[in-house]
C-alpha positions as CSV (number, residue, x, y, z in Angstrom):
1,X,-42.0,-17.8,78.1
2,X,-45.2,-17.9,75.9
3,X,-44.8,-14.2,74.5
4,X,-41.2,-15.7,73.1
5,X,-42.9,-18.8,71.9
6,X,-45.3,-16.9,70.2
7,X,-43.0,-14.3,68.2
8,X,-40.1,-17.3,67.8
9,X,-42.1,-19.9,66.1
10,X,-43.8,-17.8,63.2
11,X,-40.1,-16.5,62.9
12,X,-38.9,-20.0,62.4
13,X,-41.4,-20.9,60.3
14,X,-41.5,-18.0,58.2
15,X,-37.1,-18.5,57.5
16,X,-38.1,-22.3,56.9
17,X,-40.2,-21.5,53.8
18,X,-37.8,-19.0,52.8
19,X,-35.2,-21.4,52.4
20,X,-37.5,-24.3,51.8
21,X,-38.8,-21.9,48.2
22,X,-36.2,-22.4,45.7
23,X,-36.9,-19.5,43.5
24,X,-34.9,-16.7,42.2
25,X,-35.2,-13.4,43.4
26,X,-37.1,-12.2,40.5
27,X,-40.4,-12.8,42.7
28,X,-39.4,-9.7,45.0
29,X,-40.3,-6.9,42.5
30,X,-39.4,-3.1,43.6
31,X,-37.3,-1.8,45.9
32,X,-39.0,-2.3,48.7
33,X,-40.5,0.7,49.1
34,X,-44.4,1.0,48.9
35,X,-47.6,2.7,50.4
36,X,-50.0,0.2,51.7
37,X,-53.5,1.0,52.2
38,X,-55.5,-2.0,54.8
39,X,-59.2,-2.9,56.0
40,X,-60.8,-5.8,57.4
41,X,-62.6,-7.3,60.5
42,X,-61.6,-7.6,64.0
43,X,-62.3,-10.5,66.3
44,X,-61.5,-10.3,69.9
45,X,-59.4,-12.7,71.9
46,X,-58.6,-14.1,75.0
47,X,-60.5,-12.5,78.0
48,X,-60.8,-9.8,75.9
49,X,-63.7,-12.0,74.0
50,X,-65.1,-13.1,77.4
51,X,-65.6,-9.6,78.8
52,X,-64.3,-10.9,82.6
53,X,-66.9,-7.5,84.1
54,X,-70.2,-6.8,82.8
55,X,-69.5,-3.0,83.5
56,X,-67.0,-3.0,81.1
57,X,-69.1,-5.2,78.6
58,X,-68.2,-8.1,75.9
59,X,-67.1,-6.6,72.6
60,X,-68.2,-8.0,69.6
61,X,-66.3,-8.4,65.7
62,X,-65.6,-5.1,64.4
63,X,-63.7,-3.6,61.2
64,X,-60.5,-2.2,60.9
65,X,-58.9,0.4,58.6
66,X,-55.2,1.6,58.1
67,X,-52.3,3.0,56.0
68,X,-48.6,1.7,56.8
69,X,-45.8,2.6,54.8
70,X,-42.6,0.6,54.2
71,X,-38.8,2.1,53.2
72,X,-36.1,-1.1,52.5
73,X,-33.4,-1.8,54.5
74,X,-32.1,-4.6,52.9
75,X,-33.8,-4.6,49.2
76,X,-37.3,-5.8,49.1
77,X,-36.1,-8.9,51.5
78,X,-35.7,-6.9,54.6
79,X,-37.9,-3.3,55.6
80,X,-39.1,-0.8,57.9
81,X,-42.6,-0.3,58.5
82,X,-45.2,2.4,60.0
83,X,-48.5,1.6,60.6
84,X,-51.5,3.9,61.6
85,X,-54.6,1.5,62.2
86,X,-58.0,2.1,63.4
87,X,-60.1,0.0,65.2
88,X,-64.2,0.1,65.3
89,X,-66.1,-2.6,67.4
90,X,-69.2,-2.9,69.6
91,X,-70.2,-4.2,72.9
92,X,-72.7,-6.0,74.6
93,X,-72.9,-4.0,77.8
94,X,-74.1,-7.3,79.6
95,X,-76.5,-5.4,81.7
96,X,-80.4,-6.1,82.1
97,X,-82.4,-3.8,81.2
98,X,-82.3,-1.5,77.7
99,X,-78.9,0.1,76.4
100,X,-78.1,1.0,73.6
101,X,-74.0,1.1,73.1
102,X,-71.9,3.1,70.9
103,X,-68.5,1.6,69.1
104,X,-65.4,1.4,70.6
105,X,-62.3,3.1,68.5
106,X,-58.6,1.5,68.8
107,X,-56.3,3.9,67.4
108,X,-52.7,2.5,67.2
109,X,-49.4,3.5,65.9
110,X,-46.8,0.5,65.0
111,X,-43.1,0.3,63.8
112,X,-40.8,-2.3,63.3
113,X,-39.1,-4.4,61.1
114,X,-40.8,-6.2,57.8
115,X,-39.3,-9.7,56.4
116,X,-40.2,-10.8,53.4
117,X,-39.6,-14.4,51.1
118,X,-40.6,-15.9,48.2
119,X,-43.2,-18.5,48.2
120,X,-44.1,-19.0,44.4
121,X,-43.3,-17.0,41.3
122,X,-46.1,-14.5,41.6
123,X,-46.4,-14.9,45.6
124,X,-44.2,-13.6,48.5
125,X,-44.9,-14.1,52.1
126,X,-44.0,-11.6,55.0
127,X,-43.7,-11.1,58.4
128,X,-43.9,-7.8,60.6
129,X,-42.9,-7.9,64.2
130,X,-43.6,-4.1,65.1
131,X,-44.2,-2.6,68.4
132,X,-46.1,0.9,69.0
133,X,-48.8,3.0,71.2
134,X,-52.3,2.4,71.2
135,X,-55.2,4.9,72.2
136,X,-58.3,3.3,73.6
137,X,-61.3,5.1,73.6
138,X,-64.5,3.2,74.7
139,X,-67.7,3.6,73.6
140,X,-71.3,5.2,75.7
141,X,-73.3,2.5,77.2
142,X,-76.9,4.4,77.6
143,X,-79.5,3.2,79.5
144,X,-83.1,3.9,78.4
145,X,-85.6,1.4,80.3
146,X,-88.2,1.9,82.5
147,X,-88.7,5.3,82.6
148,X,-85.4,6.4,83.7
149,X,-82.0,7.2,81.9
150,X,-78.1,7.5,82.1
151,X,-75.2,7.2,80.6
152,X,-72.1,5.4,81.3
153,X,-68.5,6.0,79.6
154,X,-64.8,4.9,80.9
155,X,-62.1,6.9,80.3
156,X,-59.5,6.9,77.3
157,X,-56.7,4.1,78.1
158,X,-53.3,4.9,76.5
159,X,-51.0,1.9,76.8
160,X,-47.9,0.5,74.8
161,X,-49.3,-2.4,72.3
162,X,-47.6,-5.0,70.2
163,X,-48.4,-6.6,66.7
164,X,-47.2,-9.8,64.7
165,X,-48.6,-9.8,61.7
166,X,-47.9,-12.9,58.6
167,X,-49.5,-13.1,55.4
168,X,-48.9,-13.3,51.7
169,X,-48.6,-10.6,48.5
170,X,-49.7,-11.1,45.4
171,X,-49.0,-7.7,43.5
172,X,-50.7,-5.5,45.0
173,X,-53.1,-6.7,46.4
174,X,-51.9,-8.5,50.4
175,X,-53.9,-10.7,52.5
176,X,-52.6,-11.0,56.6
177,X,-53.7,-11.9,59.9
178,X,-52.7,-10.2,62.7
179,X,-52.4,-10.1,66.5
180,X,-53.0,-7.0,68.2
181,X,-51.6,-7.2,71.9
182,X,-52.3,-4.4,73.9
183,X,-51.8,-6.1,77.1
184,X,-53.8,-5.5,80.3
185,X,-55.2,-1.8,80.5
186,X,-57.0,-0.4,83.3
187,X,-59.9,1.4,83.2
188,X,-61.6,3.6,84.9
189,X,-65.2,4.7,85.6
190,X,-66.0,7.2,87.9
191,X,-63.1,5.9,90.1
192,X,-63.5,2.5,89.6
193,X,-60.6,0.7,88.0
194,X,-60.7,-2.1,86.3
195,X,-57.8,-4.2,85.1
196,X,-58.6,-6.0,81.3
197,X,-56.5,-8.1,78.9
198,X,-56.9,-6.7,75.8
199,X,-56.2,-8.5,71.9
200,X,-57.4,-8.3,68.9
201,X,-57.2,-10.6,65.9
202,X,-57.0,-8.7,62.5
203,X,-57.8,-10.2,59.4
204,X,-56.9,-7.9,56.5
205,X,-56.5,-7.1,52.7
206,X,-54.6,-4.9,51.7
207,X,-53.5,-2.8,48.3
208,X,-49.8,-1.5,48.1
209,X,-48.8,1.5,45.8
């Protein structure tokens, strides 16, 4: 009930100032078709945020970098989209004593369908409801106190992920926040599972060609 809450009302909203933006079409320039180059910062969310196990440790804001490329379906209203993202964030391993941690990587690939209406003359909005695969691959948490060492690692979590993303174009340049969903993974250390809601908030500008 909340996951259709949560892609329905942006979808409502989103035809609302479609509709509500009585300008010609002449805002929507090209065909639709266009190479879009991303970065920004990451923020985790939910439990995520919260870390719920101190062996798995609480990540911490990150950057984000990606290419995604667009073919129309319907004009430059309605498109396709492909995304390849990746993710870079740190932890806070949570742990007493000295470790040093290495940055997680996120590395995602998205399709699904692009909408996209005039807000002002020189401004569009769009939204992207795309769905995809996401590789997790978390980072080394070594310990170096006290005269003795280790290292800990869990294993690479492939899972199927979800993204939303809203935002606004002005030509070329694109500015978006995004959720990245990529539901409850398990992972594992040295056969210990653990089971950990996982979402990301994007914040992004982008360039399209």
């Amino acid at each position: 009930m909340r996951r259709g809450m949560f892609i329905a009302l942006p979808l409502l909203l989103f035809l609302h100032c479609g509709t509500a933006a009585q300008q010609p079409d002449s805002s929507l320039r090209g065909d639709g078709r266009f190479l879009r180059l991303l970065a920004g910062g990451s923020i985790p969310a939910g439990r995520f945020q919260q870390g719920g196990d101190l062996q798995l440790g609480i990540p911490e804001p990150g950057f984000v970098v990606g290419v995604e490329y667009t073919l129309p379906i319907s004009g430059a209203r309605v498109g396709w989209s492909t995304s390849l993202q990746y993710t870079f964030f740190d932890t806070d391993p949570g742990l007493e004593g000295k470790f040093d941690t290495q940055y997680w990587l996120i590395r995602s690939l998205h399709t699904g369908l692009r909408l996209c209406g005039p807000v002002d003359w020189d401004i569009d909005m769009y939204l992207q409801l795309m769905a995809g695969w996401t590789g997790i691959y978390p980072g080394k948490a070594r310990y170096t106190g006290f005269g003795r060492g280790g290292t800990r690692r869990f294993d690479y979590v492939g899972t199927p992920s979800l993204r939303l993303e809203a935002g606004f174009i002005a030509r070329p340049f694109t500015l978006g926040v995004s959720v990245f969903d990529c539901g409850t993974p398990t992972f594992t250390y040295h056969y210990v599972e653990i089971e950990h809601r996982t979402v990301l908030v994007l914040v992004m500008l982008g360039v399209m060609f």
